[in-house]
C-alpha positions in Angstrom: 41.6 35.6 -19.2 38.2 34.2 -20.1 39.2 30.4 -19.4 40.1 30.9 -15.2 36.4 32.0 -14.6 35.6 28.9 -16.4 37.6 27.0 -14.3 36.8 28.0 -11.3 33.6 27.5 -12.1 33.8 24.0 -13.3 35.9 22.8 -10.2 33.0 24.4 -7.8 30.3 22.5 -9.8 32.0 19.3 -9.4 32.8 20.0 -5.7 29.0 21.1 -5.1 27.8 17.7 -6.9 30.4 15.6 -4.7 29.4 16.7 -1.8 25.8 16.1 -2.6 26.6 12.4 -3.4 28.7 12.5 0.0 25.1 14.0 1.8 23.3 11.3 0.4 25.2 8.5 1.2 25.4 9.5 4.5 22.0 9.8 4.5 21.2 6.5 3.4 23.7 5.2 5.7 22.1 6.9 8.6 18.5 5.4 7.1 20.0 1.7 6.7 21.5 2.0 10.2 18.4 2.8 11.9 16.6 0.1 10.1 18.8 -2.3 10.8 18.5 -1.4 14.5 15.1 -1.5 14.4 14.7 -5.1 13.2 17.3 -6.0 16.5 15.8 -4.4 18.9 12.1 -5.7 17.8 13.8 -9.3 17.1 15.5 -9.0 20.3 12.5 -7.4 22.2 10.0 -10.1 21.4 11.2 -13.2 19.7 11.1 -15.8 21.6 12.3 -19.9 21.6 11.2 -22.8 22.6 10.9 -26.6 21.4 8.7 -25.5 18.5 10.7 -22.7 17.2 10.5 -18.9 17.4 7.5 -17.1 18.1 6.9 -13.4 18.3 5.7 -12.8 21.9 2.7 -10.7 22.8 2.4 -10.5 26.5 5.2 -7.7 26.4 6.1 -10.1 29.6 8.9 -12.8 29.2 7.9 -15.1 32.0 4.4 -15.5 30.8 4.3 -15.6 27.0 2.1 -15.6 24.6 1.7 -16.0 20.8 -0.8 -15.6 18.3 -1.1 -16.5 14.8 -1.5 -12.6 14.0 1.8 -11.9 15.6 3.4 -15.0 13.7 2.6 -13.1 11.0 3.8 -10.3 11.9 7.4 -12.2 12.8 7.6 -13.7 9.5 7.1 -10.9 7.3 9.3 -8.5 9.7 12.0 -11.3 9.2 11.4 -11.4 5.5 11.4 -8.1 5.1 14.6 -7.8 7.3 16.1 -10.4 5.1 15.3 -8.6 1.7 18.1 -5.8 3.4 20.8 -8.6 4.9 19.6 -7.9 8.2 17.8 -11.3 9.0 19.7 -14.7 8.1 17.0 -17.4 6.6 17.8 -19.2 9.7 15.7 -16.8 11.4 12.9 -16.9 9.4 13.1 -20.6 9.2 12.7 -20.8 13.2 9.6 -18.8 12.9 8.1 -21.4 9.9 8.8 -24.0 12.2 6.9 -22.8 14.8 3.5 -21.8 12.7 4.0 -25.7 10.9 3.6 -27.2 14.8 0.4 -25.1 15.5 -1.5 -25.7 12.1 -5.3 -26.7 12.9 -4.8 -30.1 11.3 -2.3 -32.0 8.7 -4.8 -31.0 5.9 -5.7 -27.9 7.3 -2.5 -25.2 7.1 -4.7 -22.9 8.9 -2.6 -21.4 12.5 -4.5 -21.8 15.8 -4.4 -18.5 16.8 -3.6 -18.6 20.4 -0.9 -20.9 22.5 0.0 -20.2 26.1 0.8 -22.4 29.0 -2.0 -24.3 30.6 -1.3 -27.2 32.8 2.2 -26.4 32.4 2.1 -27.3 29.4 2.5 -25.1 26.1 -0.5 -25.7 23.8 -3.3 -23.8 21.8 -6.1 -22.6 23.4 -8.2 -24.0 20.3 -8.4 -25.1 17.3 -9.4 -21.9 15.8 -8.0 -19.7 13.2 -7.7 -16.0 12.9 -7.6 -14.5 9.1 -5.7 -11.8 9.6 -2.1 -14.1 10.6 -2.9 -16.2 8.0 -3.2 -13.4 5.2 0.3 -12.2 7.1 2.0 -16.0 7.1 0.8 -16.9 3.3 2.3 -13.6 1.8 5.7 -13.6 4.3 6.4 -17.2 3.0 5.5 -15.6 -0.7 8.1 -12.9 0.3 10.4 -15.6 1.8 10.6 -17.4 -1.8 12.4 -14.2 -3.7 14.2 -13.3 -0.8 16.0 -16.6 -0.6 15.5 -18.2 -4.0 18.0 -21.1 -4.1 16.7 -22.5 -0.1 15.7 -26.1 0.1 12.1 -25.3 1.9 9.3 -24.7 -0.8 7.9 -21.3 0.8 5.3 -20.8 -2.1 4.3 -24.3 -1.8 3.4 -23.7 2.2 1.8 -20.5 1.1 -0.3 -21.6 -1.9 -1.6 -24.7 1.2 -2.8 -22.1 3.4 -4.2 -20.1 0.7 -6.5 -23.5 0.1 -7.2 -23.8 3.5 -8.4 -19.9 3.3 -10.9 -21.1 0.3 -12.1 -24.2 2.0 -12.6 -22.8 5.6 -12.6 -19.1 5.7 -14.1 -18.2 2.6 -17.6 -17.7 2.9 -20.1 -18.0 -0.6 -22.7 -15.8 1.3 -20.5 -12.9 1.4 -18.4 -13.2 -1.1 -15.5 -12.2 1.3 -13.1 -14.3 4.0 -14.7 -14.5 7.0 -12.5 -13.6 10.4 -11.7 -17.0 11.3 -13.2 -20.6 10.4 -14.7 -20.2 13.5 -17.1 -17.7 12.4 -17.8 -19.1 8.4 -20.7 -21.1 9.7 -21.7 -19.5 12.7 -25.2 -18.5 12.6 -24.4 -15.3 14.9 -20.8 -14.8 12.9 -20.9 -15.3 9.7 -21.7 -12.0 8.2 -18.9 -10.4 10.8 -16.3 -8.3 8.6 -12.8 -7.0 9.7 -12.3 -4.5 7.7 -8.1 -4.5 8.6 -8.2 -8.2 6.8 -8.6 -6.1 3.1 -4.9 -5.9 1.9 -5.5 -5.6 -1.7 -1.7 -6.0 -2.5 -2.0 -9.2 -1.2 -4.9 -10.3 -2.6 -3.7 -9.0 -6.2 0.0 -10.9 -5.6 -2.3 -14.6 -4.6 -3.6 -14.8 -8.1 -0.4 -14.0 -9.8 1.3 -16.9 -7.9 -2.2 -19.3 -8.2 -3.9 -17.8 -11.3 -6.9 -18.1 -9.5 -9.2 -16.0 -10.3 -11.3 -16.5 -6.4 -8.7 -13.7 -5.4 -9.7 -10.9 -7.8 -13.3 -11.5 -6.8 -12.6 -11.7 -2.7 -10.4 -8.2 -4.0 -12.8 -6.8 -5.6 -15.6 -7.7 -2.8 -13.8 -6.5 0.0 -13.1 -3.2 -1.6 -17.1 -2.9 -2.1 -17.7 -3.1 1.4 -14.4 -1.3 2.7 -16.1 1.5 -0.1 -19.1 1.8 1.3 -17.7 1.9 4.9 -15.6 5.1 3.9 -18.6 6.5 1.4 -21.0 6.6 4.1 -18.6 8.4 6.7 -17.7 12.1 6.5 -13.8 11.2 7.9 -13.2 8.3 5.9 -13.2 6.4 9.1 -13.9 3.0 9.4 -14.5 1.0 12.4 -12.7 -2.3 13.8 -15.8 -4.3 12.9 -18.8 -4.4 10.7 -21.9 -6.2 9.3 -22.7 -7.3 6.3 -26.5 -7.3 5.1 -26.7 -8.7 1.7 -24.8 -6.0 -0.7 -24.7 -3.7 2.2 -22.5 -3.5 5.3 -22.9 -1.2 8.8 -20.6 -0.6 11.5 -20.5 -2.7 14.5 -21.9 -1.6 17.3 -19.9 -1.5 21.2 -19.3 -4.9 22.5 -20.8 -6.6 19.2 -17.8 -8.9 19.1 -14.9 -8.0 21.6 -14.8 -4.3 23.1 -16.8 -1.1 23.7 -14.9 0.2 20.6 -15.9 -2.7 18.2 -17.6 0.4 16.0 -14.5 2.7 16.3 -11.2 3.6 14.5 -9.6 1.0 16.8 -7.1 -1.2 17.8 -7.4 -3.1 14.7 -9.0 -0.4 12.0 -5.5 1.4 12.7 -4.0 -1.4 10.3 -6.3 0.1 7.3 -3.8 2.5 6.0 -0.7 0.2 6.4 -3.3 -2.7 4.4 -4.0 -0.1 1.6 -0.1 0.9 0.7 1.0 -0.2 -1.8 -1.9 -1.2 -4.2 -2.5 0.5 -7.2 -6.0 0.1 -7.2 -7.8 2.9 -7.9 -10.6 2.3 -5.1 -8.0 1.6 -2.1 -6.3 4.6 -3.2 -9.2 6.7 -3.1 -9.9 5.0 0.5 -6.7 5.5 2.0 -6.2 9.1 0.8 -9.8 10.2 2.5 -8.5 8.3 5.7 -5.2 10.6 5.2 -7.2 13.5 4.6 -8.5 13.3 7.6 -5.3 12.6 9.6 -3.6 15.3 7.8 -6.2 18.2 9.4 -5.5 16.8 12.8 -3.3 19.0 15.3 -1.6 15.5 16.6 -3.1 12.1 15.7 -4.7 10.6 18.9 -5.3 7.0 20.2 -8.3 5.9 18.5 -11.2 7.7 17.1 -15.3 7.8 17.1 -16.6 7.6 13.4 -17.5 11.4 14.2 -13.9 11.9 14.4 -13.7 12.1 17.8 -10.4 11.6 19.9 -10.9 8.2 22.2 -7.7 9.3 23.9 -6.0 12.2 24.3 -2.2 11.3 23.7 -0.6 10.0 20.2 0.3 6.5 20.0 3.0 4.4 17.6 0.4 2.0 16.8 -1.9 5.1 15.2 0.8 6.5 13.9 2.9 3.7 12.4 1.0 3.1 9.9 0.2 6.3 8.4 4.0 6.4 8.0 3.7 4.0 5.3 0.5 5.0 4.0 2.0 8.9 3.7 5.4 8.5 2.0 6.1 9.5 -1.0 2.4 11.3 -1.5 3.3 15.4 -2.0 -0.2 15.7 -0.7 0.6 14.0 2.5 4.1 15.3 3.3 2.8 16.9 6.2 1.2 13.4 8.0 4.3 12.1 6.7 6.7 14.5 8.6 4.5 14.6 12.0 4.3 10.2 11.4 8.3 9.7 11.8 9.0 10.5 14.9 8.0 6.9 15.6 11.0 5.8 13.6 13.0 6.8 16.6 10.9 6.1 19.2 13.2 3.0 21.1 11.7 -0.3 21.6 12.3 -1.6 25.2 10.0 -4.8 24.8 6.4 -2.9 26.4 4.4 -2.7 23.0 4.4 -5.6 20.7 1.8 -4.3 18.8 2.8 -0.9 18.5 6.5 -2.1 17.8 5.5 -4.2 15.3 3.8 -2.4 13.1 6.8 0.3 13.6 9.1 -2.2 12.5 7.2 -3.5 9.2 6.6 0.3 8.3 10.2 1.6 8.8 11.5 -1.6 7.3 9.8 -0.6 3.6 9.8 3.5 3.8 12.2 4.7 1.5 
């Protein structure tokens, strides 16, 4: 009499545990599905041919394109990433190569130029400068490219240990101890002290000296995370503008219109990129940066457009390009669960080819959340 309970209850324990496993493969199913749709409708929403190769198109506007070295880097590591999952052939990827080899600065210099339009009806770079940020993007993407397709015939780490010299030769300045924002700005005598505080990916940084074993990229890490400290330490929010100054061994936020917009000394358009350029690392310091910088998103009612270093909304509606990145920054953090949950509805906001920006940085975010 005693052994039917036992049954019974053995047979509903192994039908409660299979249809667990069935929930979560059809919950990874549903997750691989949307990623996979994500990466087609961003490829298909902004890549773009011509006699150079594919380039990731900025001008949300077909008929007049434009590319930059920072959304090049974006393309590649999007198409790497894509490619770590099956979703992106190296044929894709290899377009996009093609296209950042025919804009380099110079045949010794594996620097992008960071703009190319059509001028004279002709397509051709507006100059011969660089911008860091695409090149930090292009080195580790070709890094990426390497283990993702191990047996191709194209030497990816060898293209990305060349531009990581050209980083040290032109970019790199001695005065700071950090990578300028372009070689434009290394020896300028107006520039030079100019930080970007979105160019500090330690993650990258700490996987350039395990492929070079040169030790340069442990001090620009270690640098970068002094200044990025200070930034954070000396602001209530843990918010940190766009751009700032260095002044010997200290640094201060840019002021409006220093360098490109009225929000120059703002949680703008490219310090939202901060928490997606901390995830990841385990160092102790970016952690400690990114969590007050999530702290701070996680006591807002809905994160806004932009913010004052008072914390003060620039715009009053939520934007995927905020958001995005917090995403990434939040997931898997039990502290953050709450950004986290009010982050993904980006994951199904539909690209229709009107924010490259915003899109992009959806797409490398949903690409790597688990």
């Amino acid at each position: 009499m005693r052994k039917k309970p036992l049954i019974v209850w053995s047979l509903l324990t192994i039908a409660i545990l299979i249809y667990i496993g069935i929930l979560l493969l059809s919950i990874k199913s549903n997750d691989d599905k949307l990623k996979k749709e994500v990466y087609r409708d961003w490829h298909d929403s902004y890549v773009m041919k011509n006699e150079y190769g594919s380039f990731v198109n900025t001008s949300n506007d077909p008929k007049k394109p434009i590319a930059l070295s920072e959304s090049q880097g974006y393309g590649m590591l999007i198409t790497a990433l894509a490619g770590d999952l099956g979703y992106a052939k190296e044929s894709d990827f290899k377009a996009l190569v093609s296209y950042y080899e025919a804009f380099k600065i110079a045949d010794d210099n594996y620097l992008m130029e960071w703009k190319q339009t059509t001028k004279e009806k002709k397509w051709q770079s507006e100059d011969h400068n660089s911008a860091t940020d695409g090149d930090l993007d292009i080195a580790y993407a070709l890094f990426r490219a390497s283990k993702v397709w191990p047996d191709s015939k194209e030497d990816y780490s060898g293209k990305a240990k060349n531009i990581l010299e050209s980083l040290k030769e032109h970019v790199y300045s001695e005065k700071t101890g950090v990578l300028s924002v372009g070689n434009w700005a290394t020896e300028s005598k107006l520039y030079w002290n100019l930080f970007r505080p979105s160019d500090v990916t330690p993650y990258y940084f700490d996987s350039f000296y395990r492929k070079t074993k040169d030790p340069i990229w442990l001090d620009i890490n270690q640098k970068s995370l002094d200044y990025l400290e200070i930034l954070s330490d000396n602001n209530e929010h843990g918010l940190i503008p766009d751009f700032a100054w260095i002044d010997s061994d200290k640094v201060v936020p840019a002021k409006a219109k220093d360098v490109a917009t009225k929000n120059d000394g703002d949680y703008a358009y490219n310090a939202l990129r901060i928490p997606l350029r901390l995830a990841y690392s385990d160092n102790p310091r970016a952690t400690k940066i990114k969590n007050k910088l999530l702290t701070f998103f996680s006591e807002q009612q809905q994160v806004k457009a932009g913010y004052t270093l008072k914390g003060e909304p620039l715009e009053d509606y939520p934007s995927i390009s905020y958001s995005a990145p917090l995403l990434l920054a939040a997931v898997g953090q039990d502290e953050f669960s709450g950004i986290y949950a009010d982050s993904r509805w980006v994951m199904y906001e539909p690209i229709d080819g009107s924010n490259y920006y915003g899109d992009s940085l959806k797409a490398m975010s949903v690409l790597v959340v688990e």
